[in-house]
N, CA, C and O atoms as CSV, one atom per row, in Angstrom:
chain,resi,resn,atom,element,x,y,z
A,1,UNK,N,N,-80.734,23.658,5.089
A,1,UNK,CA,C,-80.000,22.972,6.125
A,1,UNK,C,C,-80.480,23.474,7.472
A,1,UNK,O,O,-80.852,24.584,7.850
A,2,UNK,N,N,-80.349,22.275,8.089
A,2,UNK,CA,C,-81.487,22.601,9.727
A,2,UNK,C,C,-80.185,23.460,10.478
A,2,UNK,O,O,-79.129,23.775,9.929
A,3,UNK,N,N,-80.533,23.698,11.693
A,3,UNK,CA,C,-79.143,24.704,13.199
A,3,UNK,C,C,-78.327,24.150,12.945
A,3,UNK,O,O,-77.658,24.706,12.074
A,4,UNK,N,N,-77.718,22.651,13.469
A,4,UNK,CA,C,-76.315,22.211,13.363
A,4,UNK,C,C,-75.464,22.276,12.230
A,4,UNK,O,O,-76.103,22.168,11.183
A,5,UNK,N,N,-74.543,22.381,12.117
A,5,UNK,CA,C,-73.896,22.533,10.669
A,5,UNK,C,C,-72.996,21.234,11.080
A,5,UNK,O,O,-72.097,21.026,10.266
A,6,UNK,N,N,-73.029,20.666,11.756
A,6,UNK,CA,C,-72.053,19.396,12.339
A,6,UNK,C,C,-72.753,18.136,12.043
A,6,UNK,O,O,-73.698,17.881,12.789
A,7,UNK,N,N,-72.512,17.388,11.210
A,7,UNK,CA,C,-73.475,15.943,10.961
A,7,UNK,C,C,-73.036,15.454,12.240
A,7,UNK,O,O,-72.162,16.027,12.891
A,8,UNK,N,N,-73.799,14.090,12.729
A,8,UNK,CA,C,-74.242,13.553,13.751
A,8,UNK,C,C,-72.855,12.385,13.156
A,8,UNK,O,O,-71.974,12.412,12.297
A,9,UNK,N,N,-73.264,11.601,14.038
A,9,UNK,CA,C,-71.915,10.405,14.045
A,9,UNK,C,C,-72.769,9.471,13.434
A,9,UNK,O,O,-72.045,8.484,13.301
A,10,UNK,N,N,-73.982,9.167,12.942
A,10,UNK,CA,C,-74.739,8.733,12.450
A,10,UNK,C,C,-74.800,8.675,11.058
A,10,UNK,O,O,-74.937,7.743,10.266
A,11,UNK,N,N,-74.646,10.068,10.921
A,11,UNK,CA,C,-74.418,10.833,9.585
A,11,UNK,C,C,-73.308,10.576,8.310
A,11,UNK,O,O,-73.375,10.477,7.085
A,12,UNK,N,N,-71.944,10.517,9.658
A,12,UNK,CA,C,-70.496,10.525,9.449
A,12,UNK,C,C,-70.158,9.375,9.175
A,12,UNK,O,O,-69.165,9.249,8.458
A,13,UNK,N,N,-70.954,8.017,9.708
A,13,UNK,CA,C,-71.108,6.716,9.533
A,13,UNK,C,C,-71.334,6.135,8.121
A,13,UNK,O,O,-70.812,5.280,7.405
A,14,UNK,N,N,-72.459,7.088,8.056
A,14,UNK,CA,C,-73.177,6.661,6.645
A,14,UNK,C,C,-72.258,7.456,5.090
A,14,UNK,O,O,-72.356,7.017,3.944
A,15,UNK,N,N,-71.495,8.570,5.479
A,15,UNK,CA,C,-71.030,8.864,4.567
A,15,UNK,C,C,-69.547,7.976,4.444
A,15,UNK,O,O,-68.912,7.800,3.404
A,16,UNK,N,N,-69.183,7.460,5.852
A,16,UNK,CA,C,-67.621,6.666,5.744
A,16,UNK,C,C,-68.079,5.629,5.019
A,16,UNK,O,O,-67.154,4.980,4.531
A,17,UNK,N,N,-69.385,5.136,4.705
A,17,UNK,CA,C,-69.538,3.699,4.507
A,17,UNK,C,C,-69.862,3.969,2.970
A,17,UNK,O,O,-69.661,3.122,2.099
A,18,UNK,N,N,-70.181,4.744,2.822
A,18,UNK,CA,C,-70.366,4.755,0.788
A,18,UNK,C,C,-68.848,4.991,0.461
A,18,UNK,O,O,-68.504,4.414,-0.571
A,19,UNK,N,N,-67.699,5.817,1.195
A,19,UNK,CA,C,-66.414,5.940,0.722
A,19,UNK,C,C,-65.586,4.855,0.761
A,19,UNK,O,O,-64.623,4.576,0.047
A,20,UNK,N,N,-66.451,3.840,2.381
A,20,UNK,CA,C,-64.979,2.659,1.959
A,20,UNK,C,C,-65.557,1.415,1.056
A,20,UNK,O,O,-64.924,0.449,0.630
A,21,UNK,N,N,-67.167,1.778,0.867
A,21,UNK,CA,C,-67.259,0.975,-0.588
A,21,UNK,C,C,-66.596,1.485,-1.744
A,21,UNK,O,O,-65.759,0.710,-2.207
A,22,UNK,N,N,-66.710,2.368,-2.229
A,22,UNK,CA,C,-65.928,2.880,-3.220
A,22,UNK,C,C,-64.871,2.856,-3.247
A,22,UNK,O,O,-64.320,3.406,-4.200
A,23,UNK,N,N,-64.054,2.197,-2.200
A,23,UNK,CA,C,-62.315,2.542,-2.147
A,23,UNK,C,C,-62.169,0.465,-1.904
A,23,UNK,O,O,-61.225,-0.286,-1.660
A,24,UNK,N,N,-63.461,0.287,-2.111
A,24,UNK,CA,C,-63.208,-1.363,-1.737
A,24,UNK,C,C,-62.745,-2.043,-0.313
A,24,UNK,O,O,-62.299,-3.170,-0.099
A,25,UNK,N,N,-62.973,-1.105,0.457
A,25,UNK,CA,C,-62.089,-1.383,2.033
A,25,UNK,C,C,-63.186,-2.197,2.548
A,25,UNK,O,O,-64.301,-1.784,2.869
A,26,UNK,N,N,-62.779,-3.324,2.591
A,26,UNK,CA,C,-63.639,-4.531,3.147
A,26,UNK,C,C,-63.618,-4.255,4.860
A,26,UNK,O,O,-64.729,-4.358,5.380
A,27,UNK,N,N,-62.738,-3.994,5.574
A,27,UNK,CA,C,-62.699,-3.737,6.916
A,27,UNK,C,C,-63.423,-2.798,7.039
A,27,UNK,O,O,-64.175,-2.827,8.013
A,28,UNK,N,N,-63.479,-1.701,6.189
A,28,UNK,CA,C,-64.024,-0.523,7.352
A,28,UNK,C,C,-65.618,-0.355,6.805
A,28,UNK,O,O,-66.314,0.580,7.201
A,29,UNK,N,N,-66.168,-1.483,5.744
A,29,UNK,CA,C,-67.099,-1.763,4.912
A,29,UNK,C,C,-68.172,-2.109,6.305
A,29,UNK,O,O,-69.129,-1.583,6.874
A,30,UNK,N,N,-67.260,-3.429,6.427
A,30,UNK,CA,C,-68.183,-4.783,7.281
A,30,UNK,C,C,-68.036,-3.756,8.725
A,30,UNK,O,O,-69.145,-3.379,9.104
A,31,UNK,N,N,-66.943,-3.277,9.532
A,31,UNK,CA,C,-67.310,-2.535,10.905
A,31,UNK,C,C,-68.520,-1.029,10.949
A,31,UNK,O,O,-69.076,-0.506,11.915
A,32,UNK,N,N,-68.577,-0.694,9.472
A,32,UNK,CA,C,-69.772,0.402,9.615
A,32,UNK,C,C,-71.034,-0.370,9.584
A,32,UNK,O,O,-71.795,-0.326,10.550
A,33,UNK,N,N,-71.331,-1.153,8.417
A,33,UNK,CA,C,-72.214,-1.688,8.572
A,33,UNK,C,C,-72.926,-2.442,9.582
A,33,UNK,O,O,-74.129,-2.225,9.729
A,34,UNK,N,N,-72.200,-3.496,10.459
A,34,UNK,CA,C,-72.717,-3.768,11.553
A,34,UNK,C,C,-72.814,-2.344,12.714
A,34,UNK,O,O,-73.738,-2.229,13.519
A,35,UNK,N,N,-71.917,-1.563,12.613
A,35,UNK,CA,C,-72.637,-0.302,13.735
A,35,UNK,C,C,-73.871,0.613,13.077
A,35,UNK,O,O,-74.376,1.362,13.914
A,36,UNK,N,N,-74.449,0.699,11.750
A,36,UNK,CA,C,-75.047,1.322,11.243
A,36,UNK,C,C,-76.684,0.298,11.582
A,36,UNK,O,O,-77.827,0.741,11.697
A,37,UNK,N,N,-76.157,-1.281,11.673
A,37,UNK,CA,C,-77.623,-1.509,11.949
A,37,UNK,C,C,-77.791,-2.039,13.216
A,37,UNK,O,O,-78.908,-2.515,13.419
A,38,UNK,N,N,-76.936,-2.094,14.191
A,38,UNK,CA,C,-77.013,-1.880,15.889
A,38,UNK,C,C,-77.906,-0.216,15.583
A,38,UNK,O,O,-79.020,-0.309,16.097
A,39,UNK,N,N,-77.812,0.452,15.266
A,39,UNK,CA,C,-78.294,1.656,15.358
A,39,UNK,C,C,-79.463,1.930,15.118
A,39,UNK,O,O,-80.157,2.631,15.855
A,40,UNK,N,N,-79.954,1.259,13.729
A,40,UNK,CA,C,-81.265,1.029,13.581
A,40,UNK,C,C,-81.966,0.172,14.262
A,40,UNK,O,O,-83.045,0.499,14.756
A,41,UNK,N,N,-81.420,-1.134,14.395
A,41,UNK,CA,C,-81.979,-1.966,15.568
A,41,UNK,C,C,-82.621,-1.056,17.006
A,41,UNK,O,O,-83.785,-1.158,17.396
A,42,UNK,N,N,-81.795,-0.372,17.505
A,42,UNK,CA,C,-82.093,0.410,18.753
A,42,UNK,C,C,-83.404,1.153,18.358
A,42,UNK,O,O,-84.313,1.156,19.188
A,43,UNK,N,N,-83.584,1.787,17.155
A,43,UNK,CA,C,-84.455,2.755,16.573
A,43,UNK,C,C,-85.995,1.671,16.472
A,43,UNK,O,O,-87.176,1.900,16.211
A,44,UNK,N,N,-85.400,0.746,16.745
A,44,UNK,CA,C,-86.975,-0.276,16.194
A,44,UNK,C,C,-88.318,-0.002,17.821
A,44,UNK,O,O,-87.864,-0.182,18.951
A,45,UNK,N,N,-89.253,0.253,17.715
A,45,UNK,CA,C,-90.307,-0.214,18.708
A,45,UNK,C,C,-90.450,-1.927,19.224
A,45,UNK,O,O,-90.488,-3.001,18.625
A,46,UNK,N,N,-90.495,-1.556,20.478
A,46,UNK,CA,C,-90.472,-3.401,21.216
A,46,UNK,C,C,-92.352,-3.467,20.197
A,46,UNK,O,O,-93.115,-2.530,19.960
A,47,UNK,N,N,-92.458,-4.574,19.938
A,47,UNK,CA,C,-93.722,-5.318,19.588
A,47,UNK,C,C,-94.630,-5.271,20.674
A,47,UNK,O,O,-95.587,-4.542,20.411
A,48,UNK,N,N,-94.676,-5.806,21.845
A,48,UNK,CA,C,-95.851,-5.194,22.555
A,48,UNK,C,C,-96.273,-3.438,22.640
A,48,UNK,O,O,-97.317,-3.112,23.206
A,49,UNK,N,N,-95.516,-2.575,22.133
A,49,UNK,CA,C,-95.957,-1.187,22.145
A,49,UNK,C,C,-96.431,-0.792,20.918
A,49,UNK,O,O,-96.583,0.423,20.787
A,50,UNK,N,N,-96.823,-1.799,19.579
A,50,UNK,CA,C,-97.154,-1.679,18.546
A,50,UNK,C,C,-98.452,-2.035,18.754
A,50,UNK,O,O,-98.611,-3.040,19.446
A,51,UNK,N,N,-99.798,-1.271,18.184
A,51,UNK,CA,C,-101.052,-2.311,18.373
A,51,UNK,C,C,-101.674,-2.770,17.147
A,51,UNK,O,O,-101.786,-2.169,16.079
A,52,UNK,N,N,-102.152,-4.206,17.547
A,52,UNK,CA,C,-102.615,-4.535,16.620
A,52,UNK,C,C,-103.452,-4.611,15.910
A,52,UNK,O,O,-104.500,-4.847,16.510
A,53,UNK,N,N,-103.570,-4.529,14.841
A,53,UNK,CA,C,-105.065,-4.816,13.972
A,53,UNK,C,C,-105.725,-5.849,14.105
A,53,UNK,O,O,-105.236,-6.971,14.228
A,54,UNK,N,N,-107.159,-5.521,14.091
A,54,UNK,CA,C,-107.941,-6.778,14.261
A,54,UNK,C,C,-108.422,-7.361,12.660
A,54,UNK,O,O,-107.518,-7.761,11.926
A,55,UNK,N,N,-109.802,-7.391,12.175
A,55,UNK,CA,C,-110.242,-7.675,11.181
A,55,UNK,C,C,-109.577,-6.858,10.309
A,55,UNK,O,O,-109.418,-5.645,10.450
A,56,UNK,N,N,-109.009,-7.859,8.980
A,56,UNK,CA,C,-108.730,-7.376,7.736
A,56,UNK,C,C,-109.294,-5.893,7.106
A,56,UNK,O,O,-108.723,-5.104,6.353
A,57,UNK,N,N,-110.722,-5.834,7.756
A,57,UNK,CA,C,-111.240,-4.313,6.807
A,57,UNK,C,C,-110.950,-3.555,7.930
A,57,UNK,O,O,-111.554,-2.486,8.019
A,58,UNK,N,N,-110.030,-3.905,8.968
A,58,UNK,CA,C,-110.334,-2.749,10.290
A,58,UNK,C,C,-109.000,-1.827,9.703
A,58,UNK,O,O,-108.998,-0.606,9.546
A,59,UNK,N,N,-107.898,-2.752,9.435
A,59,UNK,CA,C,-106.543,-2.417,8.891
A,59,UNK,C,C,-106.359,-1.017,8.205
A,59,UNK,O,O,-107.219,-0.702,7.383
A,60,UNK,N,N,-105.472,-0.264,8.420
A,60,UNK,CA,C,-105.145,0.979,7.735
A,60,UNK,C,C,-104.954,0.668,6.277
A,60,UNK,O,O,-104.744,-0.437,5.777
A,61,UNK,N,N,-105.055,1.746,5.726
A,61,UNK,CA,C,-104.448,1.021,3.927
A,61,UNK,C,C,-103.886,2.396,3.754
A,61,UNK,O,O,-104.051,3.486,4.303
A,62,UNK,N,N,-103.035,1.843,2.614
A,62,UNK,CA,C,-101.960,2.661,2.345
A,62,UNK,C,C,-100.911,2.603,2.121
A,62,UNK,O,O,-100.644,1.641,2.841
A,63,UNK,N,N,-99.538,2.998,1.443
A,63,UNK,CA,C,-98.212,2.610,1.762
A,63,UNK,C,C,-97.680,3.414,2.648
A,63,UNK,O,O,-97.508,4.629,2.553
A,64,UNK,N,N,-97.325,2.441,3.837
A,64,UNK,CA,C,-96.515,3.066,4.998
A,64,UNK,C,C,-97.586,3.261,6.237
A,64,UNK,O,O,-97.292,3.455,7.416
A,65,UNK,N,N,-98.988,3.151,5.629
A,65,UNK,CA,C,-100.182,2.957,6.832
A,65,UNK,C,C,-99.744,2.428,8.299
A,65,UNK,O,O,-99.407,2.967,9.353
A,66,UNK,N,N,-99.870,1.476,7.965
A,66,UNK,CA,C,-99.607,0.494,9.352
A,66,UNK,C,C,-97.797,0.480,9.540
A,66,UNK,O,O,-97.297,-0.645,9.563
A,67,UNK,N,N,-97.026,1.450,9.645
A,67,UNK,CA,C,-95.632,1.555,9.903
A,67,UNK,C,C,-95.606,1.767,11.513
A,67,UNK,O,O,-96.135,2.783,11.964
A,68,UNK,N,N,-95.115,1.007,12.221
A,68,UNK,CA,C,-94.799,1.575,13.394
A,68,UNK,C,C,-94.105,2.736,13.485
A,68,UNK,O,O,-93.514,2.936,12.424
A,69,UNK,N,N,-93.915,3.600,14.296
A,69,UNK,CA,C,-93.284,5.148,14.761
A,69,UNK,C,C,-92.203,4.235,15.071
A,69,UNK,O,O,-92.452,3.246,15.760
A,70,UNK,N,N,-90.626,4.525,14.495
A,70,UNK,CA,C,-89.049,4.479,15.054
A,70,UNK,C,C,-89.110,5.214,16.254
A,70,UNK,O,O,-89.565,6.358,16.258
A,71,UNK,N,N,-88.583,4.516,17.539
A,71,UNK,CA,C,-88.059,5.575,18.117
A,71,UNK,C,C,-86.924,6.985,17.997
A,71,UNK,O,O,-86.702,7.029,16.787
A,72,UNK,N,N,-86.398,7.735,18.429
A,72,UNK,CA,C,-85.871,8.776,17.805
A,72,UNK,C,C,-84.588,8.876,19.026
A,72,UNK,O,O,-84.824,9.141,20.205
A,73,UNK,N,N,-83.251,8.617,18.489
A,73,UNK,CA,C,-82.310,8.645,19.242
A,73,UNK,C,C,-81.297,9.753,19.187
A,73,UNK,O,O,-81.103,10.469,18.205
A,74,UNK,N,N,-80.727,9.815,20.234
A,74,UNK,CA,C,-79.764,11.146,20.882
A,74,UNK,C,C,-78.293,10.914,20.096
A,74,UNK,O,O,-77.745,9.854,19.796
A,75,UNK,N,N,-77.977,11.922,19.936
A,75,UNK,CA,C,-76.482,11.401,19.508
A,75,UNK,C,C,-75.468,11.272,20.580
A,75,UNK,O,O,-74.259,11.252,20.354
A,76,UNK,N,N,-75.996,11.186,21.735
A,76,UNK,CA,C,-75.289,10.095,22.723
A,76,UNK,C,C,-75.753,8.650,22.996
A,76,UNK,O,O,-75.139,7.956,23.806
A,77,UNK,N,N,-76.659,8.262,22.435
A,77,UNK,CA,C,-77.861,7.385,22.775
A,77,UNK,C,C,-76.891,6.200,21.299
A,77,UNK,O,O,-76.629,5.008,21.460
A,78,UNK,N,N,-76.505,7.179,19.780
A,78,UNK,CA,C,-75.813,6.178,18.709
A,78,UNK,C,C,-74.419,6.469,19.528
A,78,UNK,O,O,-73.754,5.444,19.384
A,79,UNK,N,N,-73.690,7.397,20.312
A,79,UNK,CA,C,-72.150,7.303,20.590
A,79,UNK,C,C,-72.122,5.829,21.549
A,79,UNK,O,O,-71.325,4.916,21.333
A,80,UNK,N,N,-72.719,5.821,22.175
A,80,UNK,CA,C,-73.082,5.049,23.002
A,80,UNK,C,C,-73.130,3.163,22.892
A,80,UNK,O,O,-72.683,2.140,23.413
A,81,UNK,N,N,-74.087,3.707,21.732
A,81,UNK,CA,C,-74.198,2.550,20.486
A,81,UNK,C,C,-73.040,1.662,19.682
A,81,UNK,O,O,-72.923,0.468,19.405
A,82,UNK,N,N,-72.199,2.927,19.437
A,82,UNK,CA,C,-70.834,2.684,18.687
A,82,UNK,C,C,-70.009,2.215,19.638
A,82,UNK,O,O,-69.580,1.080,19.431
A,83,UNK,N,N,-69.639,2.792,20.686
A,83,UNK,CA,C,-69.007,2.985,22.091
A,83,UNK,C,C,-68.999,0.918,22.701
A,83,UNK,O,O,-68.095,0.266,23.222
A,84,UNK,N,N,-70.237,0.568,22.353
A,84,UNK,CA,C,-70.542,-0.758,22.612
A,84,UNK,C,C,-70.116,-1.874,22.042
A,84,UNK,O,O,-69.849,-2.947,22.584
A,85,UNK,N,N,-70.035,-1.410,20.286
A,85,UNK,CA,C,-70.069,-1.997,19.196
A,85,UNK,C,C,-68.260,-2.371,19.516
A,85,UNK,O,O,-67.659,-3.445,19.548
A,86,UNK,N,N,-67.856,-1.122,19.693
A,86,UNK,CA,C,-66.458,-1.546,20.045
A,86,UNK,C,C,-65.929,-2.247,21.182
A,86,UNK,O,O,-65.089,-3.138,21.053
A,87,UNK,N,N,-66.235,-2.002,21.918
A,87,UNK,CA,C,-66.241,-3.039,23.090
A,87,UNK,C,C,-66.596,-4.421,23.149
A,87,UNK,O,O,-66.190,-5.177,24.031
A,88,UNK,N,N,-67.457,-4.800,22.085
A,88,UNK,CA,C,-67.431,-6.089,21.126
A,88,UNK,C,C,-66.474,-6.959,21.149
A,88,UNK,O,O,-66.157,-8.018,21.692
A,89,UNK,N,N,-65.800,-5.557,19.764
A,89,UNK,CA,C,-65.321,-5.943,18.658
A,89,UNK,C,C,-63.894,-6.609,19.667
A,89,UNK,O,O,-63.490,-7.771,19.730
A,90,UNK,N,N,-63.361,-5.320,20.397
A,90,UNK,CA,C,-62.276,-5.556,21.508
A,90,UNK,C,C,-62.290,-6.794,22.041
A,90,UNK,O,O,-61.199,-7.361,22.102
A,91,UNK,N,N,-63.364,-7.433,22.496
A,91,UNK,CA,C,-63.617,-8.991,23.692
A,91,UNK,C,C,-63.650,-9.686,22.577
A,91,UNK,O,O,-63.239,-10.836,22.732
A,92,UNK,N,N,-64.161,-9.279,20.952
A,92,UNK,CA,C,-63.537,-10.864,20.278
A,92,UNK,C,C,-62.739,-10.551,19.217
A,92,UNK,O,O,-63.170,-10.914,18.123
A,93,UNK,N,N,-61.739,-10.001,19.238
A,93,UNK,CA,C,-60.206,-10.203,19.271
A,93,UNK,C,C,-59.594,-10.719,20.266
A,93,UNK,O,O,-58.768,-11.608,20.063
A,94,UNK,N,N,-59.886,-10.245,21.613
A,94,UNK,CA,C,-58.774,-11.051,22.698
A,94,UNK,C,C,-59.235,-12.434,22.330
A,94,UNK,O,O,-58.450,-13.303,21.953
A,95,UNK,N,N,-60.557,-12.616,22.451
A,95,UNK,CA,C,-60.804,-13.994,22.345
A,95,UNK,C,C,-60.502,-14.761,21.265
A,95,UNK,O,O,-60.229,-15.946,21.455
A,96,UNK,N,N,-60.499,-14.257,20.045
A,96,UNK,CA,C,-59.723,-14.572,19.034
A,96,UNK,C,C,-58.726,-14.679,18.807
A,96,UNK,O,O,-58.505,-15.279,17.755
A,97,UNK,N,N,-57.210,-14.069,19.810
A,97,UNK,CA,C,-55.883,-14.305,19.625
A,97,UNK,C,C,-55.840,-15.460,21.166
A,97,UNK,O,O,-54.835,-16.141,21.366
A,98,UNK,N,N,-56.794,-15.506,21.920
A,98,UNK,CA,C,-56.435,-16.740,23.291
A,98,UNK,C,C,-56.636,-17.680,22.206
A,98,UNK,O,O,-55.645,-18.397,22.071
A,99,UNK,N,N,-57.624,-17.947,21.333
A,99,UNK,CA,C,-57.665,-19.576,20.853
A,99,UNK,C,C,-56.721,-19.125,19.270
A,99,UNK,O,O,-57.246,-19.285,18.168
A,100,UNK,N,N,-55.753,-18.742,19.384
A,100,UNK,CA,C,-54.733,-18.976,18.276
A,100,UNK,C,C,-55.183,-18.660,16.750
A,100,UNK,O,O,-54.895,-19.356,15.776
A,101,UNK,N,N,-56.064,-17.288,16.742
A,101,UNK,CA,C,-56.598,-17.286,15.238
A,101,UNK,C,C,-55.998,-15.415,15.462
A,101,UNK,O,O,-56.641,-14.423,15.806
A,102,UNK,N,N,-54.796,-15.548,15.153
A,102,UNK,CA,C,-54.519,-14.201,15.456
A,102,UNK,C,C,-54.682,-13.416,14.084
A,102,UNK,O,O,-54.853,-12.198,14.133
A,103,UNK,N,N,-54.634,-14.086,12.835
A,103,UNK,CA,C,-55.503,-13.404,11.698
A,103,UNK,C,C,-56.996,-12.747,12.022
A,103,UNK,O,O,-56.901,-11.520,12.022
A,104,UNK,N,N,-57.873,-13.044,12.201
A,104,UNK,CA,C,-59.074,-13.093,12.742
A,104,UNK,C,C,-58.921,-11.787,13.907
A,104,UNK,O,O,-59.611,-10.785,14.090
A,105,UNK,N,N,-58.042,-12.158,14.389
A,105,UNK,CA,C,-58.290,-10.881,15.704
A,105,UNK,C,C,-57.934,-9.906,15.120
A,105,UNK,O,O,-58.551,-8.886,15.428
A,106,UNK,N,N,-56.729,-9.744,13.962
A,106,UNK,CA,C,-56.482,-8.496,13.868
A,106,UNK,C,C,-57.209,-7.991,12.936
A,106,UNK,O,O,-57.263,-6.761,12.921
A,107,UNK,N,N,-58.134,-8.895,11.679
A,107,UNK,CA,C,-59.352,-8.106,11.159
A,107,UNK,C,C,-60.284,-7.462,12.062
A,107,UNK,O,O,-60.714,-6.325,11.868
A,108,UNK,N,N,-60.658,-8.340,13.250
A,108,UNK,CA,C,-61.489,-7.344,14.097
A,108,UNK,C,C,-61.103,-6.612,15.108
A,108,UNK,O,O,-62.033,-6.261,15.834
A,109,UNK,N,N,-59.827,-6.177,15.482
A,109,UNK,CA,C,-59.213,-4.901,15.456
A,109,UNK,C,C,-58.918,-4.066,14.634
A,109,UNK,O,O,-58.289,-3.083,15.023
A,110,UNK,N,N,-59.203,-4.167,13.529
A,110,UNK,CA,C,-58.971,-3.078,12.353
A,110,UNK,C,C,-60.181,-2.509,12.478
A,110,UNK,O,O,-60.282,-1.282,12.487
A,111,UNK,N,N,-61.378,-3.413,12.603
A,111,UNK,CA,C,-62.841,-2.526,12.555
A,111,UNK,C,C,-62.963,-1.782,13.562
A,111,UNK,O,O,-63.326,-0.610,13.664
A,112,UNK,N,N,-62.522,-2.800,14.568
A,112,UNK,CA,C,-63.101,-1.700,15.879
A,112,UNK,C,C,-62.133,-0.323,15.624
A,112,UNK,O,O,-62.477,0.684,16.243
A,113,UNK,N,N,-61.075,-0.243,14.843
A,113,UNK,CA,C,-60.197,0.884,14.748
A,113,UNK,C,C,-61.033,2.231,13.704
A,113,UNK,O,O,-61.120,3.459,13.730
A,114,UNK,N,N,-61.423,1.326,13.027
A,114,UNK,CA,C,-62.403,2.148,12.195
A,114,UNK,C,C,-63.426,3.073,13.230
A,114,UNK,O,O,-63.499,4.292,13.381
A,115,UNK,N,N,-63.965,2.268,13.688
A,115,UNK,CA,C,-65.262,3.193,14.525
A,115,UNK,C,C,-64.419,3.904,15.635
A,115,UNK,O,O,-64.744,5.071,15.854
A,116,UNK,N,N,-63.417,3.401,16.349
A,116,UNK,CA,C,-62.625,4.110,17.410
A,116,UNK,C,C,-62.181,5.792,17.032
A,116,UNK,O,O,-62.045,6.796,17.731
A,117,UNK,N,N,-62.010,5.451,15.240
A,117,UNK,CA,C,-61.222,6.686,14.641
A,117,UNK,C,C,-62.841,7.595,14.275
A,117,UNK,O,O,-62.742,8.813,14.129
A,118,UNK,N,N,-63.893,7.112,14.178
A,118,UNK,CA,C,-65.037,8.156,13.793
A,118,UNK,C,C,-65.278,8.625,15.478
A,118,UNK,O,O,-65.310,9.839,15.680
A,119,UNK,N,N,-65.439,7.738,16.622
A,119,UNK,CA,C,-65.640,8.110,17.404
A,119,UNK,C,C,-64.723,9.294,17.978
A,119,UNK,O,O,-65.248,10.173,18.661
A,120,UNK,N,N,-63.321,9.313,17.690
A,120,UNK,CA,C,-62.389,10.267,18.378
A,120,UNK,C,C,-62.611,11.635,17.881
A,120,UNK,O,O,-62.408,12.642,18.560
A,121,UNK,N,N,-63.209,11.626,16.174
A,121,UNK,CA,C,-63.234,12.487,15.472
A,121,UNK,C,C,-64.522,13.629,15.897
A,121,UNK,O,O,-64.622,14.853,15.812
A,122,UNK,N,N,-65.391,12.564,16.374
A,122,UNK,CA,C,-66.823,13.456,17.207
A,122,UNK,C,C,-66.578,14.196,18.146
A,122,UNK,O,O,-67.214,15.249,18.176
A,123,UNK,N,N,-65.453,13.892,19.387
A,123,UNK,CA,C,-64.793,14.344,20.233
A,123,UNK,C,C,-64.633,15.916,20.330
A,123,UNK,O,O,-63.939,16.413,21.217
C-alpha cells in the first residue's frame, strides 16, 4: 500500500458502487455511475493532442501500443467533478418539479443525495 492510507473519492465511488449493486439500490447505482464516468471522461486526451499514424506498417503493434496517455487527475480536480455532477442533478429536479413530474425530481434528488453524502464524507 502506497503513503495515503485514505482512498481518494474516486476510490470511495467505486467501492459505493459494487455495494449498491449488491444491495440492488437502483438510485445510488445510476448517480455513481454517471459520476464515475464524468470522471473518466475528464481523464480522456482532447484528439488533436493524440498523433497520428500514418501508413499501416508505420503503426505501433501490440496490445495497448497505440493507447493514448489518460490524463492524471487531482482529487480536487474528481471533487470538483462530483461537486458539478451535483449541481446537475439539483437544476434537473427543480426543473423537473416546475413541469409537474415531481416523481422524477425526487429520484434525482436521491442521487444527487448519494454523491452529496460521499462528498461530505471526504470533508
Amino acid at each position: 500500500m502506497s503513503g495515503d492510507p485514505t482512498p481518494g473519492l474516486r476510490d470511495r465511488m467505486g467501492a459505493a458502487l459494487t455495494s449498491s449493486m449488491k444491495a440492488r439500490d437502483r438510485v445510488a447505482v445510476s448517480a455513481l455511475r454517471s459520476a464515475l464516468a464524468r470522471v473518466s471522461n475528464a481523464e480522456a486526451v482532447h484528439v488533436d493532442s493524440v498523433p497520428r499514424a500514418g501508413a499501416i506498417e508505420d503503426a505501433p503493434a501490440g496490445a495497448g501500443a497505440a493507447d493514448a496517455p489518460r490524463r492524471e487527475l487531482t482529487e480536487a480536480d474528481v471533487r470538483g467533478i462530483v461537486e458539478a455532477e451535483v449541481a446537475e442533478h439539483d437544476h434537473a429536479a427543480q426543473h423537473l418539479s416546475d413541469v409537474g413530474r415531481p416523481d422524477d425530481a425526487a429520484r434525482v434528488t436521491a442521487e444527487a443525495d448519494v454523491l452529496r453524502e460521499l462528498l461530505a464524507s471526504s470533508d
